[in-house]
Backbone bond lengths (Angstrom), bond angles and torsions (degrees), N, CA, C in turn:
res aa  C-N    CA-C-N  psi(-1)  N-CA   C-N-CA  omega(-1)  CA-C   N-CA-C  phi
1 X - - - 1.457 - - 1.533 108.72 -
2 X 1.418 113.89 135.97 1.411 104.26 177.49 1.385 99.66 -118.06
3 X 1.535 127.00 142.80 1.403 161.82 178.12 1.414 119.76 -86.56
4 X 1.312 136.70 95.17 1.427 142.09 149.35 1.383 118.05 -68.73
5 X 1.546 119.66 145.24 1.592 119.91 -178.00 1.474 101.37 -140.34
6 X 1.248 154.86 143.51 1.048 167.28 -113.98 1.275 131.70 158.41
7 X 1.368 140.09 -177.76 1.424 151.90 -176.28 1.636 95.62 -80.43
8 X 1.792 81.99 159.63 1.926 84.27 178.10 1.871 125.99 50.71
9 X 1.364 98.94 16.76 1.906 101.22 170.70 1.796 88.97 78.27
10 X 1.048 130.76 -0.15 1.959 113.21 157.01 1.557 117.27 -29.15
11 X 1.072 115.47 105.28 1.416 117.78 148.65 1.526 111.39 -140.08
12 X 1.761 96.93 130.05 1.734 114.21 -177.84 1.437 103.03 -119.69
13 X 1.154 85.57 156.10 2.099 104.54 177.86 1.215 110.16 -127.53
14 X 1.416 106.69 157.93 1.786 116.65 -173.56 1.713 91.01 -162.24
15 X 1.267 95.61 139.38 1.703 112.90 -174.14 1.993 88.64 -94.88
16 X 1.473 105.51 -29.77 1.641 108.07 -166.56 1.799 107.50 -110.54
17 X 1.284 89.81 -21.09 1.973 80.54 -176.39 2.069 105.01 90.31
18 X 1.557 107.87 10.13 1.500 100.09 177.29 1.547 76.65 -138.31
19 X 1.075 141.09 -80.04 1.633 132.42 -151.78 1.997 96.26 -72.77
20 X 1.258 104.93 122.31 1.801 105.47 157.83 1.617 120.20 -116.48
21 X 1.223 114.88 165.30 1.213 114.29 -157.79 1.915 91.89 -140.32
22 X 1.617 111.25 121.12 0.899 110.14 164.49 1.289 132.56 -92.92
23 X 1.660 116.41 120.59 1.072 153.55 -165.42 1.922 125.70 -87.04
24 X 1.294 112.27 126.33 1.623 100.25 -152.44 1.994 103.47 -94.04
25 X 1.338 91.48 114.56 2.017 86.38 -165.24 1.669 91.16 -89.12
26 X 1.010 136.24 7.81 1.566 112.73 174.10 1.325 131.94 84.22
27 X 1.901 105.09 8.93 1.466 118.11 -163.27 1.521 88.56 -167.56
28 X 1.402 94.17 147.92 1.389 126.22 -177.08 2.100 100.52 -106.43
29 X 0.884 117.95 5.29 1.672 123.81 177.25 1.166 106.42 -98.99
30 X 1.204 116.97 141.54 1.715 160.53 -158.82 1.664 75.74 -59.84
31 X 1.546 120.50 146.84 1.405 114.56 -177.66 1.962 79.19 -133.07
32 X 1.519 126.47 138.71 0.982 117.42 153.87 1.590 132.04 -110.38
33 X 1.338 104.40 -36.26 1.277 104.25 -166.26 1.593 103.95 -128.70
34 X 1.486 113.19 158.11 1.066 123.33 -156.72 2.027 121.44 -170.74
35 X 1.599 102.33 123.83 1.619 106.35 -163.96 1.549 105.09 -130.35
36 X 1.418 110.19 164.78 1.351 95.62 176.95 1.714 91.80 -146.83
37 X 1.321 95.79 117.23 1.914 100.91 178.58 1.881 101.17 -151.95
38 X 1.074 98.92 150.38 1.437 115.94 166.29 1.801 106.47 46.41
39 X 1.348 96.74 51.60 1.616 135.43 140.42 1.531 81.21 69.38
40 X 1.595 128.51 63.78 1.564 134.59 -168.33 1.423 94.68 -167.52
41 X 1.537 126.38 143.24 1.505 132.35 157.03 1.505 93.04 -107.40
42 X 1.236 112.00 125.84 1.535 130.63 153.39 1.094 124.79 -76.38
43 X 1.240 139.65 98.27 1.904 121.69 178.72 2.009 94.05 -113.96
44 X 1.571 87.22 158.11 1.923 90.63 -168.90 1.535 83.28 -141.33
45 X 1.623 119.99 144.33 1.378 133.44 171.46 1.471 126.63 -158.98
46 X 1.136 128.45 -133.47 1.178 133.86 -158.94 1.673 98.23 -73.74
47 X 1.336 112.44 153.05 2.018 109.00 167.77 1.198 117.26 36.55
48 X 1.433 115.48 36.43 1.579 110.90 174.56 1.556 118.99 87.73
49 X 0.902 85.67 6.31 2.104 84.37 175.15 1.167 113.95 -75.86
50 X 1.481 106.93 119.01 1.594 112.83 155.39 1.523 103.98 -113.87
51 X 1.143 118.76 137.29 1.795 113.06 174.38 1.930 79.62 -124.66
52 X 1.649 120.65 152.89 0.834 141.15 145.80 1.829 127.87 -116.69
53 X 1.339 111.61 177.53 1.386 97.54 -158.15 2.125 84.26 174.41
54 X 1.669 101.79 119.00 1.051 129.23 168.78 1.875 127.55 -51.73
55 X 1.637 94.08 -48.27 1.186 114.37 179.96 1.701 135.87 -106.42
56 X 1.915 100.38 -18.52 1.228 110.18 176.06 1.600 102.29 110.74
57 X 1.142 112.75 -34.94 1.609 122.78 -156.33 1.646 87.63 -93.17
58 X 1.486 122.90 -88.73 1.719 117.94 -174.33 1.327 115.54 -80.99
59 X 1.383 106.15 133.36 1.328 123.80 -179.63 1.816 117.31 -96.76
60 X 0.979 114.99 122.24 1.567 120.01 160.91 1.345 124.32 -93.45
61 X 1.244 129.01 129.15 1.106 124.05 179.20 1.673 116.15 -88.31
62 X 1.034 132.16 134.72 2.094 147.15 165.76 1.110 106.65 -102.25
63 X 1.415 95.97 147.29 1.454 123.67 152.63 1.220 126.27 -74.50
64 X 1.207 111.17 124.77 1.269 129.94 -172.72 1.649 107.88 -71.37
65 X 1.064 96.69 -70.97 1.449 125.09 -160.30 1.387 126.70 117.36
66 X 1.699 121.85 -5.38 1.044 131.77 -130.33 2.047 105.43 -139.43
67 X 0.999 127.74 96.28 1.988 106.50 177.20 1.431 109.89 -83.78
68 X 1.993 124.38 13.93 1.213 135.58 167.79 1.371 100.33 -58.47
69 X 1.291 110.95 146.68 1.585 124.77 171.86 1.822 101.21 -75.70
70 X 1.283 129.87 137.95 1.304 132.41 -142.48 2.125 79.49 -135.08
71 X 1.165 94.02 128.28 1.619 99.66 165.86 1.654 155.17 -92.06
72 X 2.317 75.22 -65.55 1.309 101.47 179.45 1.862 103.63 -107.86
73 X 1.358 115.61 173.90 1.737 112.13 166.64 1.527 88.39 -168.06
74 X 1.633 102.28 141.19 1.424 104.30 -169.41 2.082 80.82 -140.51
75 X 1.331 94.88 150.48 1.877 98.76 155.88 1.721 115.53 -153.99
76 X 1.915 78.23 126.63 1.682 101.63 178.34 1.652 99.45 -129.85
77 X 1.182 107.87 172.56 1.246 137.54 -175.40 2.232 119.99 16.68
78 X 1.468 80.96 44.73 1.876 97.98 176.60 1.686 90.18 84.08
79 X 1.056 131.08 25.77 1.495 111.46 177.50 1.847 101.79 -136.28
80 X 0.865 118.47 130.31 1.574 122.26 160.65 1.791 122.62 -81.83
81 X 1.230 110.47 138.65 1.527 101.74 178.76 1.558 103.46 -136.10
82 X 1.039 119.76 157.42 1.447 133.83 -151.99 1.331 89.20 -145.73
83 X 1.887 133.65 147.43 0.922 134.21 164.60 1.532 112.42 -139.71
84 X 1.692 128.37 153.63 1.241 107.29 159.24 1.091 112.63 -167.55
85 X 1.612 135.04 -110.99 1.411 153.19 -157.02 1.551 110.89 -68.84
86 X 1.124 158.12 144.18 1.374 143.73 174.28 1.803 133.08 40.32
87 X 1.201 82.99 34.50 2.060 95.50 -176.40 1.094 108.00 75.38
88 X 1.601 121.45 12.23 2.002 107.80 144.12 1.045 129.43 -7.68
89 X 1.204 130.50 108.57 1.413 131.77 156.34 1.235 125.89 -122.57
90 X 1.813 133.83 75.21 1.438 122.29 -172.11 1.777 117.45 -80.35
91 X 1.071 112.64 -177.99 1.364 109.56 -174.70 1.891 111.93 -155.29
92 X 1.395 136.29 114.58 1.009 122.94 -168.52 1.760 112.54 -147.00
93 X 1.401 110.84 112.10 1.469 80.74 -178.91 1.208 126.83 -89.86
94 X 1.577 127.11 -5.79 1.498 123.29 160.53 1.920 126.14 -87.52
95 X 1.545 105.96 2.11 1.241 101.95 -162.71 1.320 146.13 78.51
96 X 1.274 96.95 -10.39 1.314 129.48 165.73 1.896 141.95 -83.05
97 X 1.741 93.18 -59.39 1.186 109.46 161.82 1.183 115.74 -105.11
98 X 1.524 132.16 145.96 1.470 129.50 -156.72 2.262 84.87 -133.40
99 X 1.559 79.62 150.54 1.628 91.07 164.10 1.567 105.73 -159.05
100 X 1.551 103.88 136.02 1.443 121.15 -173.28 1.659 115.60 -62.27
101 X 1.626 121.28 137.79 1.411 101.03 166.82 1.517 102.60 -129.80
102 X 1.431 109.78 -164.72 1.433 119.79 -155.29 1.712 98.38 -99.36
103 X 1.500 107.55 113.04 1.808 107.27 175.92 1.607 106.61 -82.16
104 X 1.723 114.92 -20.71 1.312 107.93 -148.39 1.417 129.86 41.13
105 X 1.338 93.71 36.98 1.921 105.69 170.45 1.464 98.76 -163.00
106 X 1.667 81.88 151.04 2.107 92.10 173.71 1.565 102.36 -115.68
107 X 1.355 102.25 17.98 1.505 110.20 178.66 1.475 99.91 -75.33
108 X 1.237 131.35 143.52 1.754 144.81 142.09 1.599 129.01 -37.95
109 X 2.021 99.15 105.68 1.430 87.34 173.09 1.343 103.62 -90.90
110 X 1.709 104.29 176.77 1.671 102.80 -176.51 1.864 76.47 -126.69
111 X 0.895 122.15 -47.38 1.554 133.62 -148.53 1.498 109.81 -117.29
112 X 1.734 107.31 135.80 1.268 113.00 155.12 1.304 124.16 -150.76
113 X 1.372 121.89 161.69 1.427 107.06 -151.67 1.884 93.93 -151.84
114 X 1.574 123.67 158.13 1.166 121.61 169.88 1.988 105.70 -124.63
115 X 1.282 97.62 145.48 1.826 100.07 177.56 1.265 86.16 -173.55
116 X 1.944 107.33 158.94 0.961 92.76 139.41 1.504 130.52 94.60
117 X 1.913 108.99 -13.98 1.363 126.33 -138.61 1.554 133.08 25.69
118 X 1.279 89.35 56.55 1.536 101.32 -171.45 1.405 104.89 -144.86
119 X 1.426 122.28 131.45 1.538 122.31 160.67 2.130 103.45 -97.92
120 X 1.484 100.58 126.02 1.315 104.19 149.63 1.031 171.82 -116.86
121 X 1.085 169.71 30.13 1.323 161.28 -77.28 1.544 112.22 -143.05
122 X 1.529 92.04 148.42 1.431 127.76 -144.66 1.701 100.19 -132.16
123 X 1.700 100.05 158.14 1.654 97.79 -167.35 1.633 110.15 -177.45
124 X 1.214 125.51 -148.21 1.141 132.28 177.98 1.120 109.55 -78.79
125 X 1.830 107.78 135.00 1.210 123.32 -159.76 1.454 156.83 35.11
126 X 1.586 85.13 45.87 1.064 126.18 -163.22 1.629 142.50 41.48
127 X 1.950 80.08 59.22 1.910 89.88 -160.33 1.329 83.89 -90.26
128 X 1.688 108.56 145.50 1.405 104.67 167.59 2.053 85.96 -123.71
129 X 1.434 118.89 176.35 1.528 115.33 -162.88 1.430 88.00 -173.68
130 X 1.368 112.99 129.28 1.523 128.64 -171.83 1.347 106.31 -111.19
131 X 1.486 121.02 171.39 1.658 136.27 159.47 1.646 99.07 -179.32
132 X 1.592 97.13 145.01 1.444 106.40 -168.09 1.299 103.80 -104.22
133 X 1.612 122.23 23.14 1.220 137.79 177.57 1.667 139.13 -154.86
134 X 1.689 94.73 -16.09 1.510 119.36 168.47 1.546 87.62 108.52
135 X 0.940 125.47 -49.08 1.708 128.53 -172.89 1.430 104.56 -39.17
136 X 1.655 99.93 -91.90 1.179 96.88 -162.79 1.657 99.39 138.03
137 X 1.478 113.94 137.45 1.660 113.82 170.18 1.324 90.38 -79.42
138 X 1.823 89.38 164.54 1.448 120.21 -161.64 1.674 86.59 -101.68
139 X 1.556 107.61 133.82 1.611 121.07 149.25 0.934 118.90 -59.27
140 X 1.680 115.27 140.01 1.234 116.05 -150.21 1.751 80.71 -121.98
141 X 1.421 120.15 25.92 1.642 120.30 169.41 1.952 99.73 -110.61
142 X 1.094 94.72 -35.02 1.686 123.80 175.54 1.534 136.71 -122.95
143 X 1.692 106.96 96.56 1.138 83.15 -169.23 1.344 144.06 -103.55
144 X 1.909 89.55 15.40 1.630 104.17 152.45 1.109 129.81 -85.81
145 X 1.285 117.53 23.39 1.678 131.32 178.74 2.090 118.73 -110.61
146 X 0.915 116.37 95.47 1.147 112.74 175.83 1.946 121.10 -109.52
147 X 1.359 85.73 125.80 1.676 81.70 176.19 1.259 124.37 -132.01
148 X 1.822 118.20 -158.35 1.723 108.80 -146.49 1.890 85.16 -111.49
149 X 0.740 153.93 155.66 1.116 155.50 173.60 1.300 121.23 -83.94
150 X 1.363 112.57 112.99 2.119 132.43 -170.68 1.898 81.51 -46.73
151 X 1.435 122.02 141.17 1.292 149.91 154.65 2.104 106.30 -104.54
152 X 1.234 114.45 130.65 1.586 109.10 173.30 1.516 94.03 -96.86
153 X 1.409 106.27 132.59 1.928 112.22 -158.69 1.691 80.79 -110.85
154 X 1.245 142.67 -26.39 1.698 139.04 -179.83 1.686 91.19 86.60
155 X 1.015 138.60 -34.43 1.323 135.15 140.66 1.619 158.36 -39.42
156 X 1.457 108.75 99.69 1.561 96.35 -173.96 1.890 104.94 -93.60
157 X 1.652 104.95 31.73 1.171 88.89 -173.07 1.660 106.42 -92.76
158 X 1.578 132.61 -179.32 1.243 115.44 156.90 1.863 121.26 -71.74
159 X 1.020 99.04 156.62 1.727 102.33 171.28 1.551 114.83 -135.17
160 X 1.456 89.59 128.93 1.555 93.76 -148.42 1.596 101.98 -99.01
161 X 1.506 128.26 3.97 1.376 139.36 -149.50 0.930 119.67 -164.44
162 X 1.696 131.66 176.59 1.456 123.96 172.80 1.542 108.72 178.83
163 X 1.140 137.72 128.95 1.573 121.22 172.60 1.618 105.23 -157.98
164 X 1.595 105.06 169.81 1.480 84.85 -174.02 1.762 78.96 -147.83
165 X 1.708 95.68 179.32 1.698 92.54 171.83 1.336 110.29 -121.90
């Protein structure tokens, strides 16, 4: 089944990729991004919306934790990651329950991506910010503080994307 996400809570389905079928997500907010791993569709959007949904067809809405506008969501190694508005970084491994981590930026991701043993994400002004787990190493000033590790991108442009194979 393939999944469209859109303005105004749009989400359509297609078993073929030519007929779609509009689908009722439970929200009137801009929906952007959207994954489907470990038998779960993730969609992330406007003020913190994540709605998930087993089949494509009913949507549930989660708590984020978050009223940041939410972009990207990528899933590798049993963990889901979600990125977005002001150095967002959520983290969840059922899709369900979400927990915040440390971007060390209030810069904007748009994009995140896994390869490589690496999760990444990329954003305004061309911050890109790594973790080889979604977490994040532990500060060694703090050691309830864990974060994603600064990448130098040679770029002050934004980066709106990222993927690898």
């Amino acid at each position: 089944i393939f999944v469209v996400v859109g303005d105004y809570g749009t989400i359509l389905t297609s078993s073929d990729g030519t007929t779609w079928t509009s689908r009722t997500s439970g929200t009137t907010r801009t929906l952007y991004g959207v994954t489907y791993e470990n038998s779960i569709f993730v969609v992330v959007g406007d003020y913190g919306t994540i709605l998930t949904s087993s089949d494509g067809t009913t949507w549930t809405s989660r708590t984020s934790g978050t009223t940041r506008t939410l972009y990207g969501v990528t899933y590798e190694n049993s963990i889901f990651v979600v990125v977005g508005d002001y150095g967002t970084i959520l983290t969840s491994s059922d899709g369900t329950s979400w927990t915040s981590r440390d971007s060390d930026t209030t810069r904007n991701f748009y994009g995140v991506s896994y390869g490589n043993n690496t999760f990444v994400a990329v954003g305004t002004g061309g911050t890109i910010r790594t973790s080889s787990d979604g977490i994040g190493i532990q500060d060694t000033d703090n050691e309830s503080r864990y974060y994603w590790n600064t990448r130098a991108s040679g770029t002050s442009n934004t980066l709106y994307g990222v993927t690898s194979r």
